[in-house]
Residue frames relative to the residue before (quaternion, step in Angstrom):
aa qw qx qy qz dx dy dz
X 1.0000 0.0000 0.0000 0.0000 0.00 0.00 0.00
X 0.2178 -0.7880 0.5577 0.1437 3.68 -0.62 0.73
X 0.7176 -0.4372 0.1449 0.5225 3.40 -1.43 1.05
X 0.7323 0.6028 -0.2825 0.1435 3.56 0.30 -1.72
X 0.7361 0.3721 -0.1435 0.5469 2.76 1.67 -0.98
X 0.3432 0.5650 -0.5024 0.5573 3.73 1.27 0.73
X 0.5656 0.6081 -0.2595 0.4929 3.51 0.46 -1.42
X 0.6219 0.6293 -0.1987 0.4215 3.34 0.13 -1.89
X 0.7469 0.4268 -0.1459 0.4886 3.72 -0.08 -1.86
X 0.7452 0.4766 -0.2080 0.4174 3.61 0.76 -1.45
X 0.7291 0.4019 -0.3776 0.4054 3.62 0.69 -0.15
X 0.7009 0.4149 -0.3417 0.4688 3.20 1.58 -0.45
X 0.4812 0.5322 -0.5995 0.3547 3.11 0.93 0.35
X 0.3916 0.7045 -0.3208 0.4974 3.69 1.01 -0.83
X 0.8362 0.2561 -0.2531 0.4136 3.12 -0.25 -0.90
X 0.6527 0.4712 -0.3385 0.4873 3.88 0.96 -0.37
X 0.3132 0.6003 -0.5097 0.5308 3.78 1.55 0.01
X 0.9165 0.3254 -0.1583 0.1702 2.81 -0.21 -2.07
X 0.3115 0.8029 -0.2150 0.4605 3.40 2.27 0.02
X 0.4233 -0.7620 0.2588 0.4161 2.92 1.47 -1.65
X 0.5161 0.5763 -0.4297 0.4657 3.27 1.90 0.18
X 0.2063 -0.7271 0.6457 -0.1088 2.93 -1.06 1.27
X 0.4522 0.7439 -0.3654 0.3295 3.59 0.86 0.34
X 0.3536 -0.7880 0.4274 0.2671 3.83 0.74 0.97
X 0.6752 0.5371 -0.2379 0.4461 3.54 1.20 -1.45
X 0.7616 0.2314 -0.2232 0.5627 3.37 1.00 -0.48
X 0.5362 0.4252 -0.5149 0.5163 3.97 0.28 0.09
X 0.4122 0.6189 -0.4797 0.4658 4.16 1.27 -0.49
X 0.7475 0.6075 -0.0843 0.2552 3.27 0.44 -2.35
X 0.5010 0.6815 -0.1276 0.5180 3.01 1.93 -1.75
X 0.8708 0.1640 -0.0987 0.4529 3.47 0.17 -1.14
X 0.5555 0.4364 -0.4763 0.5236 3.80 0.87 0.19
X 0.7720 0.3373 -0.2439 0.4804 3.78 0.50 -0.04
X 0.0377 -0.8398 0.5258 0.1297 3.76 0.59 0.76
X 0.6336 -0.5720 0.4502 0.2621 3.62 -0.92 0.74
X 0.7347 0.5697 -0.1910 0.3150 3.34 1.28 -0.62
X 0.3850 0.4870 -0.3689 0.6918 3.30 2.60 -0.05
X 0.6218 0.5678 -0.3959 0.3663 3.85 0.41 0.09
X 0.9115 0.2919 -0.0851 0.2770 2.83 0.69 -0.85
X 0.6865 -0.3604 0.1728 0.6074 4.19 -0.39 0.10
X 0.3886 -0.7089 0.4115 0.4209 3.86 -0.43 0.75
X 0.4101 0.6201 -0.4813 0.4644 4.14 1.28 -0.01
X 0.7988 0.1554 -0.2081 0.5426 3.88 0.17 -0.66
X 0.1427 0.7799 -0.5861 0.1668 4.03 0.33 1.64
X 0.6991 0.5070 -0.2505 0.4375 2.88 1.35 -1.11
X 0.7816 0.2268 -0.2524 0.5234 3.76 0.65 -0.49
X 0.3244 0.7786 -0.4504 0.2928 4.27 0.81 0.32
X 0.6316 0.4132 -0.3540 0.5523 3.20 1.54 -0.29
X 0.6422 0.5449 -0.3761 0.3862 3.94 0.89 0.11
X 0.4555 -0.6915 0.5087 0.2358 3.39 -0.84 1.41
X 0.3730 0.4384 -0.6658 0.4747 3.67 -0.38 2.56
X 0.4405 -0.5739 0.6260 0.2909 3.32 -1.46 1.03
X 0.3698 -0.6398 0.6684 -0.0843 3.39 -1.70 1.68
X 0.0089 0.8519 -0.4868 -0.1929 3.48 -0.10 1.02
X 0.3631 -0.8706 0.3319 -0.0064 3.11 -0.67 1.01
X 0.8755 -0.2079 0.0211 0.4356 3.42 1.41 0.61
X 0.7366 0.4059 0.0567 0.5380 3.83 0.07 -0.35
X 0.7073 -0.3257 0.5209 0.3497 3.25 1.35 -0.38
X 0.6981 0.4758 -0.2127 0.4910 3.43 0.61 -1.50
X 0.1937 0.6545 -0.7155 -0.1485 3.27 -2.02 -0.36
X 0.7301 -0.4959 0.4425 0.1589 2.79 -1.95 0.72
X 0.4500 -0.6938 0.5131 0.2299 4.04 -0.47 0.92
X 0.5876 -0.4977 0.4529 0.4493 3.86 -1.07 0.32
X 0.4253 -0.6129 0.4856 0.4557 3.58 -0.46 0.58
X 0.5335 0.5307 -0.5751 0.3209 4.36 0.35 -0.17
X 0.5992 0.5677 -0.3544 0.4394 3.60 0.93 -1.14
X 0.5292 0.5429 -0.4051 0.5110 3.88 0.72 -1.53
X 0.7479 0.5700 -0.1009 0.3250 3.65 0.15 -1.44
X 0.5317 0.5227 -0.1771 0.6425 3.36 1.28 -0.90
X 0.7892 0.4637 -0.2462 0.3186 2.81 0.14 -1.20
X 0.5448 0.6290 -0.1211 0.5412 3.26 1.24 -1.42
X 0.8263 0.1087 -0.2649 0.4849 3.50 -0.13 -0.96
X 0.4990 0.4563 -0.5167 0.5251 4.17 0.61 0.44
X 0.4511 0.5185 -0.5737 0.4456 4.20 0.86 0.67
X 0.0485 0.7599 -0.5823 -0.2849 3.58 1.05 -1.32
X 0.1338 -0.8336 0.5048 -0.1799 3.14 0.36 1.29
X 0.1148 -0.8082 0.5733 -0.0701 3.41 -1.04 1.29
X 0.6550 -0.6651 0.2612 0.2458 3.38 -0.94 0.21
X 0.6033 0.4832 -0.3375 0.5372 3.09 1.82 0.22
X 0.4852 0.7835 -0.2773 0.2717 3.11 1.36 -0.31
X 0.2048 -0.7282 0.6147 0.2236 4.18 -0.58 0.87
X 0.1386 -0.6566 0.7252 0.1541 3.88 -1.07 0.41
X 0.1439 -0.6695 0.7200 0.1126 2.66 -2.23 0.31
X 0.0111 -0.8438 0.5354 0.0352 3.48 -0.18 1.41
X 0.5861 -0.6533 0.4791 0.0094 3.27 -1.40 1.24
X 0.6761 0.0622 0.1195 0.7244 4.18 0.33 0.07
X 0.2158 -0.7875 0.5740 -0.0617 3.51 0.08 2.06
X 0.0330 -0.7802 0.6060 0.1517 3.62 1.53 -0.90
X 0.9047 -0.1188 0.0579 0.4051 3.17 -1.66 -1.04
X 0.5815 -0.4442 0.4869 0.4769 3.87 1.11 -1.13
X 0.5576 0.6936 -0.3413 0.3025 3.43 1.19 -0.49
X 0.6990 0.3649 -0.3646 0.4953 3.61 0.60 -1.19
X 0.5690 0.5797 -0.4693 0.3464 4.07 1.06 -0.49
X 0.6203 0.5367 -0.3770 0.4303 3.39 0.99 -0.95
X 0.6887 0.3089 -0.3599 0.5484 3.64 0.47 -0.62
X 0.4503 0.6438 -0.4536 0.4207 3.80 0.43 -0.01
X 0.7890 0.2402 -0.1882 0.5333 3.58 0.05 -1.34
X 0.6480 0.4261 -0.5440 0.3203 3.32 0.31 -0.21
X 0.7704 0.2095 -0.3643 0.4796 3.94 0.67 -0.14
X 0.7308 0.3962 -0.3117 0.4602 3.83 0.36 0.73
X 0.6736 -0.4395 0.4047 0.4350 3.66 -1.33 0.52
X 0.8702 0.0226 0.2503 0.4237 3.67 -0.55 -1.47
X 0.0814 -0.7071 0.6964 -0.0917 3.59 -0.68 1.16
X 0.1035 -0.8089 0.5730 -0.0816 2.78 -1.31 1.45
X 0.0377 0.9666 -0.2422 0.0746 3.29 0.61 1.00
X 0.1450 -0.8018 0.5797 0.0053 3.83 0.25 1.45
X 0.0319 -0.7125 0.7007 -0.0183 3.36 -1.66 1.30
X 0.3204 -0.7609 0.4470 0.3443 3.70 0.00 0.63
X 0.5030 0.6635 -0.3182 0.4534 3.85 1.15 -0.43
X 0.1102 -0.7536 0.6087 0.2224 3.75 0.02 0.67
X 0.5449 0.5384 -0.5028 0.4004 3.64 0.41 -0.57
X 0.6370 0.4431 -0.3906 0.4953 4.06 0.28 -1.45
X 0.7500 0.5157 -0.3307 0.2493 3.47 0.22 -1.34
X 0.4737 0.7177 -0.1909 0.4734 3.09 1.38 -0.53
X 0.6892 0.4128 -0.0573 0.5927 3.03 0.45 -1.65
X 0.6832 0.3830 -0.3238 0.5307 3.59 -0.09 -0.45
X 0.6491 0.5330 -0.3617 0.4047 3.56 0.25 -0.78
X 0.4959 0.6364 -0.1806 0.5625 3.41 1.24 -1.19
X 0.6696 0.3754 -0.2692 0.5816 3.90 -0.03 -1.27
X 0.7172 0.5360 -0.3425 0.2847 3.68 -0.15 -1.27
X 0.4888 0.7490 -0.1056 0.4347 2.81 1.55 -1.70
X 0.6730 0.3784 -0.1414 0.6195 3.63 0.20 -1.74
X 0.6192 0.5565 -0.4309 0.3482 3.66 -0.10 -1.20
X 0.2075 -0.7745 0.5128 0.3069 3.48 0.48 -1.78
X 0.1194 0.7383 -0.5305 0.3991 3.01 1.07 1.31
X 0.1065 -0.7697 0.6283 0.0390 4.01 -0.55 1.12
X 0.6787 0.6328 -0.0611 0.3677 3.37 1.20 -0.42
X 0.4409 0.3564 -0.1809 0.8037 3.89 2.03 0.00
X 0.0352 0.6525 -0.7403 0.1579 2.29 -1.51 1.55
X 0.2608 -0.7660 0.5797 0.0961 3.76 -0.70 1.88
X 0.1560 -0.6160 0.7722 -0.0035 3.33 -1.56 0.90
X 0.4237 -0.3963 0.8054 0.1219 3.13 -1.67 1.14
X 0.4714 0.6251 -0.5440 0.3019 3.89 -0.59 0.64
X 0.4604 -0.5673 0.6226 0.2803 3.84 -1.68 0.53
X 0.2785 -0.7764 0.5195 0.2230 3.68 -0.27 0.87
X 0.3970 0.6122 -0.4913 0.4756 3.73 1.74 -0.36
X 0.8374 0.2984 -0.1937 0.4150 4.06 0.29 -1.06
X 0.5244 0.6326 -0.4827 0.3030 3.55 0.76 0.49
X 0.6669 0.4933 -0.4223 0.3654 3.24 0.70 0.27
X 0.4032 0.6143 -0.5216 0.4335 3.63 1.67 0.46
X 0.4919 0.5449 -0.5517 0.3959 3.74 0.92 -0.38
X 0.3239 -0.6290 0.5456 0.4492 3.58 0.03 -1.26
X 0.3382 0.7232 -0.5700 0.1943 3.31 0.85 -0.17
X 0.1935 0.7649 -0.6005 -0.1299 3.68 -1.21 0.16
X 0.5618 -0.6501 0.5111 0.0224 3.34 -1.66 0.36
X 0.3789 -0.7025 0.5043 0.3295 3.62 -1.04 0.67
X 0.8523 -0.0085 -0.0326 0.5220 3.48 1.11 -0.19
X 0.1952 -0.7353 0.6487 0.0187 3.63 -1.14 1.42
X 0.1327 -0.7471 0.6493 -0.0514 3.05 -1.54 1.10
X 0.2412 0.7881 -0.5658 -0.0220 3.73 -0.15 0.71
X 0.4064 -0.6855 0.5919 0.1207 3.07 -1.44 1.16
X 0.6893 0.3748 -0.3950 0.4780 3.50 -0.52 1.57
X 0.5799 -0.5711 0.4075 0.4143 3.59 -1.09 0.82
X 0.2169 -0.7452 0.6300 -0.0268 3.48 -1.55 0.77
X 0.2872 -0.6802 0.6140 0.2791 3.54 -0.78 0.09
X 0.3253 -0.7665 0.5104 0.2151 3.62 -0.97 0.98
X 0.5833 -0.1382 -0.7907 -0.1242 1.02 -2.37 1.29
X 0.5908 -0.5622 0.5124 0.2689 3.43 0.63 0.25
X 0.0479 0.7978 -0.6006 0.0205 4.04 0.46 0.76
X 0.6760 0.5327 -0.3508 0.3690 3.34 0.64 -1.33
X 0.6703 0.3742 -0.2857 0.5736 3.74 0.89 -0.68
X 0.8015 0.4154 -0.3092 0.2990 3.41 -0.02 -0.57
X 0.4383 0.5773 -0.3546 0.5906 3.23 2.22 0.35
X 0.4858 0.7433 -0.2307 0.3978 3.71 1.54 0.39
X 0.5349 0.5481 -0.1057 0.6343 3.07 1.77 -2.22
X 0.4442 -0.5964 0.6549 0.1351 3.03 -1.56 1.10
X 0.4005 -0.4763 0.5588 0.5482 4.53 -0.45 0.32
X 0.8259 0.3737 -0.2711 0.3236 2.22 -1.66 1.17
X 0.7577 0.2802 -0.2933 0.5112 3.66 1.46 -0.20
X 0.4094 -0.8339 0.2900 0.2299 2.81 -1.25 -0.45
X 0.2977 -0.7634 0.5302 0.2177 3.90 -0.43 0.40
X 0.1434 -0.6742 0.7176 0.0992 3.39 -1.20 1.15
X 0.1153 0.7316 -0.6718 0.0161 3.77 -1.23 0.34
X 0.3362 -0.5809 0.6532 0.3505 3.93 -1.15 0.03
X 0.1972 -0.6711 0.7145 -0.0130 3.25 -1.70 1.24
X 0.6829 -0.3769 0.5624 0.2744 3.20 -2.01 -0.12
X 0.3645 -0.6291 0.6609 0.1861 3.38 -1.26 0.77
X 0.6445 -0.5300 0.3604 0.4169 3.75 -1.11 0.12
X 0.6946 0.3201 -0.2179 0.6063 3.84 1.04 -0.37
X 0.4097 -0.6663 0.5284 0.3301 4.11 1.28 0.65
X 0.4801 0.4961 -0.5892 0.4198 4.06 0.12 0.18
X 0.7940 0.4199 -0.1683 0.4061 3.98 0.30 -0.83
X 0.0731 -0.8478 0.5211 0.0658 3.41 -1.00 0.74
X 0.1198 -0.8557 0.4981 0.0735 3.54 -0.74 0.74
X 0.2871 -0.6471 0.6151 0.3472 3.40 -1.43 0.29
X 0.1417 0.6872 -0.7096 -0.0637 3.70 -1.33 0.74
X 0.4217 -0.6158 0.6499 0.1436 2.36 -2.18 0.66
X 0.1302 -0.8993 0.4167 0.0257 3.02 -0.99 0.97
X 0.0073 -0.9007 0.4054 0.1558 3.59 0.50 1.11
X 0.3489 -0.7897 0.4897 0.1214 3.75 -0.53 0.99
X 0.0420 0.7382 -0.6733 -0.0046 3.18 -1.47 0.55
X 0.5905 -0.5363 0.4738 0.3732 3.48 -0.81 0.27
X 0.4544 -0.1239 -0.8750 0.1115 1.91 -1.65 1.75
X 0.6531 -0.3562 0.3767 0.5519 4.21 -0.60 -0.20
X 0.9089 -0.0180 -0.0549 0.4130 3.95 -0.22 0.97
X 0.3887 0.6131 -0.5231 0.4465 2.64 1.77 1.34
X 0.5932 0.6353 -0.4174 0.2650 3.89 0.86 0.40
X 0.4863 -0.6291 0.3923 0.4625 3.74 -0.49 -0.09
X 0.5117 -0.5429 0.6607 0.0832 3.38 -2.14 1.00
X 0.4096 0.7296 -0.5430 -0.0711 3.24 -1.15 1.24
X 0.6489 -0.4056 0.5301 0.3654 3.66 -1.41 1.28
X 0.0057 0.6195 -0.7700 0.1526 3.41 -0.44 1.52
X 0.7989 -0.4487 0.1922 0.3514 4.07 0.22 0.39
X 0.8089 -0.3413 0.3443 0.3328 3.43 -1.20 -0.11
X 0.2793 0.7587 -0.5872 -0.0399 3.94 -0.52 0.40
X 0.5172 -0.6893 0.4935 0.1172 3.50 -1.60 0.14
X 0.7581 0.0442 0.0096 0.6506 3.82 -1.10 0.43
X 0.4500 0.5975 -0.6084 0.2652 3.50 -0.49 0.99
X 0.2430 -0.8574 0.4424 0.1007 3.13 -0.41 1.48
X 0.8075 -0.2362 0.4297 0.3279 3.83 -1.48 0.23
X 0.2104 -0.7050 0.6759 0.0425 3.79 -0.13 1.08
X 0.2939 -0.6739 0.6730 0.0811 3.36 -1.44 1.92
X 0.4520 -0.4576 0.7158 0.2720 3.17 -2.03 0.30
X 0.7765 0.5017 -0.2510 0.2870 3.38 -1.56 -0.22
X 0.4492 -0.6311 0.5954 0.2132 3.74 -0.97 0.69
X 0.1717 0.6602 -0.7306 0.0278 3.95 -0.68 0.18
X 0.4036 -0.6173 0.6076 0.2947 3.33 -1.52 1.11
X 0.7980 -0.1398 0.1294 0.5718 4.33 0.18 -0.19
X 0.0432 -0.7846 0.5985 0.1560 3.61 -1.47 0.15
């Protein structure tokens, strides 16, 4: 690693301090996985600045504080399996497996899914697994999970996902404010029945778009 890009790592770590993530395990995670193997190789030079990068399909990539936010409101342990929602670039997986057992990770975009798979792949991650898959219809498998992350605006409470969360876990997603101008991370910790767990206003997020239904192979 050369100075610039020590330097480089060190201010953004800084800046996700000053963001508020204060999690050692993940500001670790943060800086062994630079955003910049994530992302188109056209936006290397700015991938370390906290702005969503859109990144293909249509799609883009959240400020890495939100990714981060998001992430450290899983409290996320090492025994833990995840199920992440909007695989996007591969990036929030990479910081995923590195603080949890198994990442399961559904992008409805075969092209991203691809492509991510590929990054994850190079990275050396043994532990993520991409699916081509509608994260709206995974929960007809039954499969469930100690923790769900989906990356994209929902409408609360989110059943279809929260029919994912083993009792007892939890799902983070961004929602709608009451006047739809505002976005929020919550955390949602579940218990049986389906929306019998508590809701919390884990903070403020940005540019999060409307979660699609439907597989598409690229647009």
């Amino acid at each position: 690693m050369t100075v610039a890009e020590s330097e480089e790592r060190a201010q953004f770590t800084l800046a996700m301090r000053a963001r508020g993530i204060n999690d050692l395990g993940l500001l670790r995670a943060l800086e062994r996985a630079p955003r910049a193997l994530f992302m188109p190789p056209r936006f290397a030079d700015i991938a370390g600045r906290d702005i969503a990068l859109p990144i293909g399909c249509g799609q883009t990539s959240p400020p890495p504080s939100i990714v981060a936010a998001m992430v450290a409101a899983l409290e996320l342990k090492q025994e833990h399996s995840v199920c992440e929602i909007g695989t996007g670039t591969g990036y929030c997986a990479a910081l995923l497996a590195q603080l949890a057992n198994t990442i399961v990770s559904l992008e409805r975009f075969q092209t991203l899914a691809l492509e991510a798979s590929a990054r994850i792949k190079a990275f050396g991650l043994a532990n993520v697994a991409v699916h081509w898959a509608d994260g709206f219809e995974r929960h007809i498998s039954g499969e469930r999970f100690d923790r769900v992350v989906v990356h994209g605006l929902i409408e609360p409470p989110g059943e279809a996902f929260r029919r994912l969360v083993h009792p007892g876990g939890v799902l983070v997603a961004v929602v709608s404010g009451p006047d739809r101008g505002e976005q929020h991370v919550v955390r949602l910790t579940d218990a049986p029945p389906i929306g019998a767990g508590e809701a919390q206003d884990m903070g403020p997020a940005r540019g999060m778009r409307p979660l699609e239904h439907g597989l598409a192979r690229a647009l």
